[in-house]
C-alpha positions in Angstrom: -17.0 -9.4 -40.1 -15.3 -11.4 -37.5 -13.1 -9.4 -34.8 -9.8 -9.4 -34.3 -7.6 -10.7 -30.9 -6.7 -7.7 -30.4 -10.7 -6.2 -30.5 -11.9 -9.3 -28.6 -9.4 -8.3 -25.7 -10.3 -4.4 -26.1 -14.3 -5.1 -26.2 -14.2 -7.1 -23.1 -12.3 -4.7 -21.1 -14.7 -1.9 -21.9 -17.6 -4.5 -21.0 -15.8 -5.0 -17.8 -16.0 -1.6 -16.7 -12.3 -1.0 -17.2 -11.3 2.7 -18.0 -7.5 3.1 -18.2 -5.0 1.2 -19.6 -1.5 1.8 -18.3 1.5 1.1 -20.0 4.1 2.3 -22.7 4.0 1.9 -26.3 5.7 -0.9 -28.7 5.5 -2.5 -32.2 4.3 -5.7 -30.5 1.5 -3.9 -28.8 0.7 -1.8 -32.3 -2.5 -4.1 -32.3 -3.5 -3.7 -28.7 -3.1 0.3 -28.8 -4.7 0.9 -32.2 -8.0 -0.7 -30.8 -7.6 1.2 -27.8 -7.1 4.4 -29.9 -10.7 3.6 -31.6 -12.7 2.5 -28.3 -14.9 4.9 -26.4 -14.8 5.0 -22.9 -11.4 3.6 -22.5 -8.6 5.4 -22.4 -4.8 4.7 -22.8 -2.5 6.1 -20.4 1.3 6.2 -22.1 3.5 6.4 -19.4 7.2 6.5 -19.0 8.2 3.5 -17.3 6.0 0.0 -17.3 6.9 -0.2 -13.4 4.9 3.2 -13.3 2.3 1.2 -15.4 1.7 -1.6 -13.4 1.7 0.1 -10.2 -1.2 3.0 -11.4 -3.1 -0.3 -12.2 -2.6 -2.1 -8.6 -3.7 1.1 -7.4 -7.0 1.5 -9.0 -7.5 -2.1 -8.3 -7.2 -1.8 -5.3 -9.1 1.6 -4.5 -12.2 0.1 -6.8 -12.0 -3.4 -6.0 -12.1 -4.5 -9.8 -9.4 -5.3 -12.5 -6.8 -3.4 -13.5 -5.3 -3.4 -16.7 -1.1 -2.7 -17.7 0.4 -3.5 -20.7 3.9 -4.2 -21.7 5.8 -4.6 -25.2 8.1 -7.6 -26.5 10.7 -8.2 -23.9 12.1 -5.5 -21.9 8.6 -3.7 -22.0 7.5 -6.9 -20.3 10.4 -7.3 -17.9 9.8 -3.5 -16.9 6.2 -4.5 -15.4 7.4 -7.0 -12.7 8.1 -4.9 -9.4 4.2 -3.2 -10.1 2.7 -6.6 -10.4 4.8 -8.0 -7.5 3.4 -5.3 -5.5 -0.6 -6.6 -6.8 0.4 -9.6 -6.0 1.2 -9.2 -2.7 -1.8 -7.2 -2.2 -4.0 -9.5 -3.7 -5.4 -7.1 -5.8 -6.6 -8.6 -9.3 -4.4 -7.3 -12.5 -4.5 -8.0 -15.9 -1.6 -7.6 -18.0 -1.2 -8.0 -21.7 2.2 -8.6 -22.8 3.8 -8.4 -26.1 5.8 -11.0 -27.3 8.0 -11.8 -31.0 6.0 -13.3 -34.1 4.7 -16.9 -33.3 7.2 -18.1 -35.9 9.9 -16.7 -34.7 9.5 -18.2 -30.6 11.8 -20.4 -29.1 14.7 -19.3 -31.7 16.4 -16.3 -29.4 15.1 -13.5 -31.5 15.7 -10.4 -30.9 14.2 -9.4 -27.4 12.6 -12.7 -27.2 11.7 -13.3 -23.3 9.8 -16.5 -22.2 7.2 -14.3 -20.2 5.6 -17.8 -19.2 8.4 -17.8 -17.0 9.6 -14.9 -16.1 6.1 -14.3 -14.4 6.0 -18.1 -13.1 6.3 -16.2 -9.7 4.1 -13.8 -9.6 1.2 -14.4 -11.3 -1.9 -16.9 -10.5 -2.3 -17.3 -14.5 -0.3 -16.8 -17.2 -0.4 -18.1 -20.9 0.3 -17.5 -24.2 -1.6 -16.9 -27.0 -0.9 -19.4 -29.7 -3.9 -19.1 -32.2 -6.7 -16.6 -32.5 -9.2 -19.4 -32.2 -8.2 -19.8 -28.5 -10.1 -16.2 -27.9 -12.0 -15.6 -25.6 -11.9 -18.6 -24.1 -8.2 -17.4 -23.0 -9.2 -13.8 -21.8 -12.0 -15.2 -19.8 -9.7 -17.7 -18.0 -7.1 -14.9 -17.1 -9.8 -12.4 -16.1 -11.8 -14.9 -14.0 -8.7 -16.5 -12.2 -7.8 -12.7 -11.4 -10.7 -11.9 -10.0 -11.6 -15.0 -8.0 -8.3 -15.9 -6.6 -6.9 -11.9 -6.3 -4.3 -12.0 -7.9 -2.0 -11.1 -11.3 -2.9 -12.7 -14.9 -0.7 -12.5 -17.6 -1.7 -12.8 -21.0 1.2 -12.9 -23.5 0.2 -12.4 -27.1 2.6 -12.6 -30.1 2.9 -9.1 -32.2 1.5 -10.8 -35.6 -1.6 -12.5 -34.2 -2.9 -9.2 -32.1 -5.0 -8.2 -35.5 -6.0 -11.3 -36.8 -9.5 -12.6 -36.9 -11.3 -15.1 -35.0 -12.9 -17.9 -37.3 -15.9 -18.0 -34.8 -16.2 -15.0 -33.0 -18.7 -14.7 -30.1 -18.5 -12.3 -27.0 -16.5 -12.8 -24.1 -18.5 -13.8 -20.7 -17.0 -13.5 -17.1 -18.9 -15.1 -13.9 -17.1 -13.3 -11.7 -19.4 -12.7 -8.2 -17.8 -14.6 -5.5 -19.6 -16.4 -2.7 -20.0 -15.7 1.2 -19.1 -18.0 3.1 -18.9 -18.7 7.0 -18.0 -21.5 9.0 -20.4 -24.5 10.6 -22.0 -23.5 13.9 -19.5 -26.2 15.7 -16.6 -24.3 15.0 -18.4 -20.9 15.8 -19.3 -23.0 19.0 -16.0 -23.7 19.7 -14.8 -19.7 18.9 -17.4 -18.2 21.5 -16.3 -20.6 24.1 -12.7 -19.4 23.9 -13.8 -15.7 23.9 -16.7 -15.9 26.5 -14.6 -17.7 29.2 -11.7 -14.5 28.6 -10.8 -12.1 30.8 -9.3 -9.5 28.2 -9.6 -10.1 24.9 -7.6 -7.8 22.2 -8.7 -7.9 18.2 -6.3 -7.5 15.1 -7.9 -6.0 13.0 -7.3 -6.0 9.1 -7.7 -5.4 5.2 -9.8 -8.4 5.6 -12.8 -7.2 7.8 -12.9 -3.4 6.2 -16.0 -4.7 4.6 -17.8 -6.0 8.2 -17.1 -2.0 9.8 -20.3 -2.5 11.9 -20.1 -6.3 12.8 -16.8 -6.0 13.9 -17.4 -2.5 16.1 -20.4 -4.9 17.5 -17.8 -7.2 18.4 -15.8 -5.1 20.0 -18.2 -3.5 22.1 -19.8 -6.9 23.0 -16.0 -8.5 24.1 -15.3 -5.0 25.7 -12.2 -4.7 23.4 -9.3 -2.9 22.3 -8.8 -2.5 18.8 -5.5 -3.0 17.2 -5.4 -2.1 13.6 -3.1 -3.2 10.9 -1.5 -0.2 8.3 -4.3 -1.4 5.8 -6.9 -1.2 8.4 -6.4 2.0 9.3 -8.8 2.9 6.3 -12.4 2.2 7.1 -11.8 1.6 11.0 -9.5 4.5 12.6 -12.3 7.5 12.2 -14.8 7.4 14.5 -13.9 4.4 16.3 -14.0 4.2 20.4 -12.0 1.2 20.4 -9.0 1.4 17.9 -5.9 1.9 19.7 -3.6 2.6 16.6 -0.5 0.1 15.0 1.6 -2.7 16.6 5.6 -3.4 14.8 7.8 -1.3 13.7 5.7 1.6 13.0 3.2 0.9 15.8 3.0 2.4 19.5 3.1 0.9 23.0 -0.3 1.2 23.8 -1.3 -1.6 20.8 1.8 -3.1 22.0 0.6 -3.5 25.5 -2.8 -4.3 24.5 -1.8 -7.2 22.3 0.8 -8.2 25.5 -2.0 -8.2 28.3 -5.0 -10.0 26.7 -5.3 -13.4 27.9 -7.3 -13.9 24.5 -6.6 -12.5 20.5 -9.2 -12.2 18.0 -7.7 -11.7 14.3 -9.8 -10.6 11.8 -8.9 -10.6 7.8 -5.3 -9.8 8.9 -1.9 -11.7 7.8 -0.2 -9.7 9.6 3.5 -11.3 9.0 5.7 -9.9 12.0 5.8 -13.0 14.0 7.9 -11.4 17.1 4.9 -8.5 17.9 2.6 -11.4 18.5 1.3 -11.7 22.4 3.2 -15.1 23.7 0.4 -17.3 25.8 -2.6 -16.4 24.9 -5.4 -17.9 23.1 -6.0 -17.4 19.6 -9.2 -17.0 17.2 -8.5 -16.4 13.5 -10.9 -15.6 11.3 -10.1 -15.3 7.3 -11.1 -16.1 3.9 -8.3 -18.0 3.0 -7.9 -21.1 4.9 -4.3 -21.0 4.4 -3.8 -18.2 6.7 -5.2 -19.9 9.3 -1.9 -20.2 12.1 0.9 -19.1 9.7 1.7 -16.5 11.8 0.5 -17.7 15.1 -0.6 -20.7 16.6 -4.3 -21.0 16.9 -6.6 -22.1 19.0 -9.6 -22.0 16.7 -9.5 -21.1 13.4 -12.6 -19.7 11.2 -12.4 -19.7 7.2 -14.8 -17.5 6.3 -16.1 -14.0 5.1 -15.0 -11.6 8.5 -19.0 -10.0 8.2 -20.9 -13.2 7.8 -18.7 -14.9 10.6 -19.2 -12.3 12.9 -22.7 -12.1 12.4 -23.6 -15.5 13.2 -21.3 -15.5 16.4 -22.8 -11.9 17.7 -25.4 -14.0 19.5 -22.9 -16.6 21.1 -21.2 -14.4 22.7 -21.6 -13.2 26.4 -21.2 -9.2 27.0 -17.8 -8.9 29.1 -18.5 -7.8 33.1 -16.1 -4.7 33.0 -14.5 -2.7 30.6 -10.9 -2.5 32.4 -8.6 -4.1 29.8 -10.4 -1.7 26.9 -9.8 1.4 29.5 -6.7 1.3 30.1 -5.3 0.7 26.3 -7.4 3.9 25.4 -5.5 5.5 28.3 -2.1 4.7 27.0 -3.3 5.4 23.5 -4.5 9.1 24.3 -1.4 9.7 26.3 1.3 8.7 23.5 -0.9 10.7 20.8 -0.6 13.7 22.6 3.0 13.1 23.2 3.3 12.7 19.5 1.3 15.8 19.0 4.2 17.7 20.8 6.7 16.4 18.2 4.5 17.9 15.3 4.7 21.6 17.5 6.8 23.6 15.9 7.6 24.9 19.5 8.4 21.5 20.6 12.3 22.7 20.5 12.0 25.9 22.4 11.2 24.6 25.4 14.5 23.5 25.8 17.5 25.4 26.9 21.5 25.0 27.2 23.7 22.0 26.6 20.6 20.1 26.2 19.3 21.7 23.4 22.4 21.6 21.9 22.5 18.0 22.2 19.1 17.2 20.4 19.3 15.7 17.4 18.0 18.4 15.2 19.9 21.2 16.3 19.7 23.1 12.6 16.2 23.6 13.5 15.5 21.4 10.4 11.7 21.0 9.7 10.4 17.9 11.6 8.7 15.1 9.1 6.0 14.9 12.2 5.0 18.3 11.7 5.1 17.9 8.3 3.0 14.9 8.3 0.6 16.5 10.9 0.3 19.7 8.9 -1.0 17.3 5.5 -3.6 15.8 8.1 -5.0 18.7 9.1 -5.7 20.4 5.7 -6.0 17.3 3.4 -9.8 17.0 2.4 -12.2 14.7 4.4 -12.4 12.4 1.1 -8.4 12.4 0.1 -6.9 9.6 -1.0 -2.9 8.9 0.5 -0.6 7.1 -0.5 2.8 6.8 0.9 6.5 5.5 -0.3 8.0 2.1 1.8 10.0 3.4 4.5 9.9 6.9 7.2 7.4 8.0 4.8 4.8 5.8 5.9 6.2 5.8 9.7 4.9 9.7 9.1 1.6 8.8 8.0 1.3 6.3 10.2 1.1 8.0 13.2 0.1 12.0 12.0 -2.7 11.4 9.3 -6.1 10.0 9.8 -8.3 8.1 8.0 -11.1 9.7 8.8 -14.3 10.5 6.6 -13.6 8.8 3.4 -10.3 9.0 3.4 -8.6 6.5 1.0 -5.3 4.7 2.0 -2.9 2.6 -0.5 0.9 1.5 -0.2 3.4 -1.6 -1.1 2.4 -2.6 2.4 3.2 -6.2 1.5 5.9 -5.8 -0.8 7.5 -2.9 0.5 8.6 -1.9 -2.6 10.6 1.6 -2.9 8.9 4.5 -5.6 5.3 3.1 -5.5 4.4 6.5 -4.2 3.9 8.6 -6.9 2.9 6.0 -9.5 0.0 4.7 -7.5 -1.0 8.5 -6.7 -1.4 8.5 -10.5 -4.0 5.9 -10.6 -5.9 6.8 -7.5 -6.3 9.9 -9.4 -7.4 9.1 -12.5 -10.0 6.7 -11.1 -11.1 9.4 -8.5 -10.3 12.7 -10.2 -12.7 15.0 -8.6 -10.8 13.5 -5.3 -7.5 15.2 -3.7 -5.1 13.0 -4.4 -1.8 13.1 -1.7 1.6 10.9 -2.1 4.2 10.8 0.8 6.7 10.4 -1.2 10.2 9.7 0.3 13.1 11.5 -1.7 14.6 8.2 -2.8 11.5 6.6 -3.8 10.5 9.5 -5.9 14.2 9.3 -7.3 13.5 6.4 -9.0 10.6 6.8 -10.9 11.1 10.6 -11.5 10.5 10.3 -15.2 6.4 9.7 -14.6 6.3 13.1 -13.6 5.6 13.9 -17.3 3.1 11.3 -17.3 1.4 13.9 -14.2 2.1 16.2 -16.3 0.7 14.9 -19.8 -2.5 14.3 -18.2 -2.5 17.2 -16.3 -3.5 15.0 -12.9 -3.9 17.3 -10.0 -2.1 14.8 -7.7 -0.1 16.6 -4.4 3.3 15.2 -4.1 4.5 15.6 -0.6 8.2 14.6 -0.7 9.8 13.9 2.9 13.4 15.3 1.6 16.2 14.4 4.4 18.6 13.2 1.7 18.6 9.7 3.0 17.3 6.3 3.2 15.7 6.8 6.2 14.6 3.8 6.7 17.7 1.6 6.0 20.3 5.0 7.8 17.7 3.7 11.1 17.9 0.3 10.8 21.9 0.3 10.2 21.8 2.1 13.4 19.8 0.1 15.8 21.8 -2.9 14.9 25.1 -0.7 15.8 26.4 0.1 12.6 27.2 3.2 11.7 25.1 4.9 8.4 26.9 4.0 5.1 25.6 4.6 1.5 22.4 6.0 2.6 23.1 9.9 1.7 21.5 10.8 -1.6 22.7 13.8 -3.0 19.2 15.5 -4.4 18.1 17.9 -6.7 15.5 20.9 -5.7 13.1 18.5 -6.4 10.4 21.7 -6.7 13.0 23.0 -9.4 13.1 19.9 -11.2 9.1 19.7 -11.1 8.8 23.3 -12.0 11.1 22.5 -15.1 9.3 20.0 -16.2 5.5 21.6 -16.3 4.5 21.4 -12.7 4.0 23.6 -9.7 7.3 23.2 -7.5 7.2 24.1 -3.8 10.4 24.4 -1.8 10.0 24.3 2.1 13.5 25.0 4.1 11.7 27.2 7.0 9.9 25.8 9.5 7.8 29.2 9.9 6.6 28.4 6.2 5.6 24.9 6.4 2.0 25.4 7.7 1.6 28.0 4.9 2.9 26.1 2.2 1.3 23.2 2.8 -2.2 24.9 2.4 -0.6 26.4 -0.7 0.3 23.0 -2.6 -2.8 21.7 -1.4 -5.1 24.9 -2.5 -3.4 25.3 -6.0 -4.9 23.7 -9.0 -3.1 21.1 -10.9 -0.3 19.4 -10.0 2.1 20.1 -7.4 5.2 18.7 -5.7 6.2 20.3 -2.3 9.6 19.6 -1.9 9.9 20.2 2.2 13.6 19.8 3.6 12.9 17.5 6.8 15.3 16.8 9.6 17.8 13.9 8.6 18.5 12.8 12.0 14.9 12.4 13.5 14.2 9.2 14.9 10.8 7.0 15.3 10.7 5.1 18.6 8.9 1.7 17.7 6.2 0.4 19.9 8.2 -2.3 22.1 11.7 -0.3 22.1 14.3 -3.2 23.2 17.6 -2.9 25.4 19.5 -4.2 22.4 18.6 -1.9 20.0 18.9 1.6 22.3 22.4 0.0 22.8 22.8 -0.6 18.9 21.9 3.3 18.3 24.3 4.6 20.7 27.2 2.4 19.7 26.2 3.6 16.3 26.3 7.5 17.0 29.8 7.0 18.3 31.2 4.9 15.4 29.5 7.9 13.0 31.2 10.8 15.2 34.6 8.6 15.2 36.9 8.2 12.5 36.4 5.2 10.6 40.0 4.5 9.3 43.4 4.8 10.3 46.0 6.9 8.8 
C-alpha cells in the first residue's frame, strides 16, 4: 500500500534523526499530526504560540547542529511562525517548517484564512514551495531538507489540508546527501595571508561562531602570532574556558581591554565572525578574513586578504607559514587590562560593593533602595549553574548580564537572537535546549519584558514537565531601550512595565515560583531554583537604574546620560 504525503514527510524526519516537532495544532495539519501521533521516536510538542514553536526548533538546531522541525496551520498558524524563523535565519541555523495551507481547489480565491505563504516567507527562507500534487513527494521534501542543510538556512514547505493524506502513485523513500565539504583556500592566497601576519608587530584575532569547530588550530594560532583573543557573544562558547588568550567582547556589551586590543594591533585576524558593528572596528590596520562564505569577505571591513574557507582546514595549512612573534608585549598587556576590569566587575557582583560608601555620596548612587544588582545576580547563576548547563538569554540587559558574569566554561552551552535580536526568545529556546538535552540544566536569562510576551508557553514547560530554570532579570523596564533613550539625551518614556509577581503567576500555573526582593536571599535562592526538581522561575527584583558602561564610553554619550537624568528629575510640561 502506497504512503501518504503526509507519512512520506513523517518517515523521513524520523530517518533524519529528528525527535520533536514543535508547533500548534489545526485542521490543515490534521494529516501531519495524526502520522506524528502513530510514529515512534518522534514526538510532537503542542505549544501555545507558533513563535514559541519555531524558536524551540532554532534552538535545537542550533545546539545539535541538524534540522529542526516547526509546524504551522492554514494562515495565522503560519503567520505566527515568522519572528522564530527570522531568528534561524539569521543564525543560519537549518529549519524545516511544514505549513498548512486551504484545499488546493480552493487557492487563489481569498478563502477563508488563505495566506500566500510563498510570499509571506519570500524573506526569510532559502526555499520555500508548495505542494501541488502528491506525486511531487519526496522529490519536494528532499529539496527543502537538502537546501536547509547545505546553505543554513529556513525551508518552507507549504502543503494544502486535503492532499496531507493522499497517496503517492509511486512511492519510494526519501534520500538526503547532506555532508558538506572542507574546503580551504590555494596556497597563494595562504602565501599572501602569512606575509601580512609575519611582517606584524601586534596582531589581534576576532574570533567567532565560525571557528568554534577549529578550538585547537586557532589557540595554535594564537600562540604562534603571540595574540590577544577577542571573542564575539557566539564565541564565547567553545573558546572563553580555559583559554590564555581570550580577552572577553568588543561593542556595546564588550569591555575596554578588547576594545584596546582591537585599537592597538597594527594587524586583525577574523575568524568565522560577521561581526556587524562597523564603528568597533580598529581604523588602519591590516586585515585577514577568513570564512566560509565568500560573501562575508570585507562587508564589514576592508580587507587586505581574504580567505574563503573552513576556519580549521585554513588554519592548518597556514600554521607552518607562519613565523613565531619575537615578544609577547601586545598579548601582555590586553590580559593586563582584561584581569583588571574583571575584577572591577567582580566588585559590582559584591553584595558589599555599596557599603563601602558613606554620606552624600552614597546617597547619590544610583541604587540607593539597595535594590538587588543584575551583576550579582548574574554572577550568583555563574557560580552554581552546572559545568554542562546550557544558557540562554533574552535580547537586551539580559544578555549584557551574561555577558560579562557567566562563563562558558566546561561544556557549557550558549544560545540567543544574537543576530536578530529579537525580544522573548528566552524562554522558548530554553524549551528546546531542554528537550534535546534533558538530563542537562537548562538556564534562561529572561528579561521581564521578553518573558512578558510569550508568557503563555509556560504551560507548554509545564505540560511537559521540562525542568528548565527561568532566571527573570525583573527591573520593570526595557532596559535596554530606558539606556539607549538615555545616552542619546532623552529622557525614559514608555519603557515602565507594570509586572505581575511573575513567581505568583508561575506558581499559579503549575510551576515552582521564586520571588527575590532581598539582597541577603539572593545567593540562597538562587541555589534553591537551581537545586529543586522541575521547573522553576526565580523572579529576582533587580535595580532599575543600574547602568552598563560599554567598552569605548564616548564624550557624547556621558553627556547624553546626564542631560537625560535632568530632563527625568525635571518636569516635562508646563502648567
Amino acid at each position: 500500500m502506497a504512503r501518504t504525503v503526509a507519512r512520506v514527510i513523517v518517515d523521513a524526519l524520523k530517518d533524519l534523526g529528528v525527535q520533536h516537532v514543535f508547533g500548534v495544532v489545526g485542521d490543515a495539519l490534521n494529516p501531519m499530526t495524526d502520522a506524528i501521533r502513530t510514529t515512534d521516536d518522534l514526538n510532537w510538542v503542542g505549544c501555545r504560540h507558533e513563535e514559541a514553536a519555531a524558536f524551540a526548533a532554532g534552538a535545537q538546531s542550533q545546539l545539535s547542529g541538524t534540522l529542526g522541525v516547526c509546524m504551522g496551520t492554514v494562515g495565522p498558524g503560519s503567520v505566527h511562525l515568522l519572528n522564530g524563523l527570522y531568528d534561524a535565519a539569521k543564525s543560519r541555523t537549518p529549519v524545516l517548517a511544514i505549513c498548512g495551507q486551504v484545499p488546493l481547489a480552493e487557492v487563489g480565491s481569498d478563502y477563508f484564512q488563505e495566506v500566500d505563504n510563498d510570499l509571506l516567507f519570500r524573506d526569510v527562507a532559502v526555499y520555500r514551495a508548495t505542494v501541488s500534487s502528491p506525486d511531487q513527494m519526496p522529490r519536494m521534501l528532499e529539496s527543502a531538507v537538502r537546501t536547509a542543510v547545505s546553505q543554513g538556512g529556513v525551508a518552507v514547505l507549504t502543503v494544502p489540508g486535503d492532499l496531507g493524506d493522499r497517496e503517492l502513485s509511486d512511492d519510494r523513500p526519501a534520500r538526503f546527501a547532506l555532508d558538506r565539504p572542507v574546503t580551504r583556500p590555494d596556497d597563494p592566497a595562504l602565501t599572501a595571508a602569512a606575509e601580512l601576519l609575519n611582517a606584524a608587530d601586534r596582531v589581534t584575532l576576532l574570533v567567532g561562531r565560525g571557528a568554534r569547530a577549529a578550538r585547537a588550530e586557532v589557540l595554535r594560532t594564537a600562540e604562534v602570532l603571540a595574540a590577544p583573543m577577542v571573542l564575539t557573544l557566539k564565541a564565547k562558547e567553545g573558546f572563553e574556558g580555559d583559554n590564555d588568550f581570550q580577552v572577553g567582547q568588543t561593542g556595546l556589551i564588550g569591555n575596554p581591554a578588547a576594545s584596546h586590543a582591537l585599537d592597538s594591533g597594527d594587524a586583525l585576524l577574523m575568524l568565522g565572525t560577521d561581526f556587524p558593528y562597523r564603528d568597533w572596528y580598529p581604523k588602519g590596520c591590516k586585515v585577514v578574513q577568513i570564512d566560509t562564505r565568500e560573501e562575508h569577505l570585507g562587508r564589514r571591513v576592508p580587507v587586505d586578504v581574504g580567505l574563503t574557507g573552513d576556519v580549521g582546514a585554513t588554519l592548518r595549512a597556514l600554521l607552518p607559514l607562519l613565523k613565531a612573534a619575537p615578544d609577547r608585549a601586545h598579548l601582555d598587556d590586553a590580559r593586563e587590562r582584561f584581569t583588571r576590569w574583571q575584577e572591577g566587575q567582580q566588585r559590582l557582583a559584591d553584595p558589599s560593593h555599596e557599603r563601602r560608601w558613606t554620606g552624600k555620596l552614597r546617597a547619590a548612587l544610583d541604587n540607593r533602595d539597595h535594590e538587588i544588582r543584575p551583576e550579582a545576580l548574574a554572577a550568583a547563576v555563574d557560580a552554581y549553574a552546572a559545568e554542562d548547563a546550557v544558557f540562554t538569554s533574552d535580547t537586551g540587559m539580559a544578555t549584557v548580564w551574561l555577558s560579562r558574569f557567566v562563563t562558558m566554561r566546561g561544556s557549557r552551552r550558549l544560545i540567543g537572537s544574537y543576530n536578530l535580536g529579537s525580544m522573548a526568545n528566552a524562554m522558548p529556546q530554553a524549551l528546546g535546549a531542554q528537550l534535546w538535552a534533558p538530563d542537562r540544566q537548562t538556564v534562561a536569562f529572561c528579561g521581564d519584558g521578553g518573558l512578558s510576551m510569550l508568557l503563555g508557553d509556560l504551560m507548554t514547560i509545564k505540560t511537559y514537565q521540562l525542568p528548565v530554570k527561568l532566571v527573570v532579570f525583573d527591573n520593570r523596564r526595557l532596559g535596554m531601550v530606558k539606556l539607549e533613550q538615555e545616552q542619546a539625551g532623552l529622557p525614559e518614556f514608555g519603557t515602565e512595565l507594570d509586572n505581575p509577581d511573575f513567581a505568583a503567576v508561575a506558581t499559579a500555573l503549575g510551576l515552582t515560583g521564586i520571588r527575590v526582593t532581598d539582597p541577603a536571599d539572593l545567593h540562597d535562592s538562587v541555589r534553591r531554583a537551581l537545586d529543586t526538581p522541575g521547573p522553576v522561575l526565580l523572579d529576582v527584583l533587580t535595580n532599575p537604574e543600574e547602568v552598563a558602561v560599554p567598552g569605548k564610553p564616548t564624550v557624547a554619550q556621558g553627556w547624553g546620560f546626564a542631560i537625560a537624568k535632568v530632563k527625568e528629575i525635571l518636569p516635562s510640561r508646563e502648567g
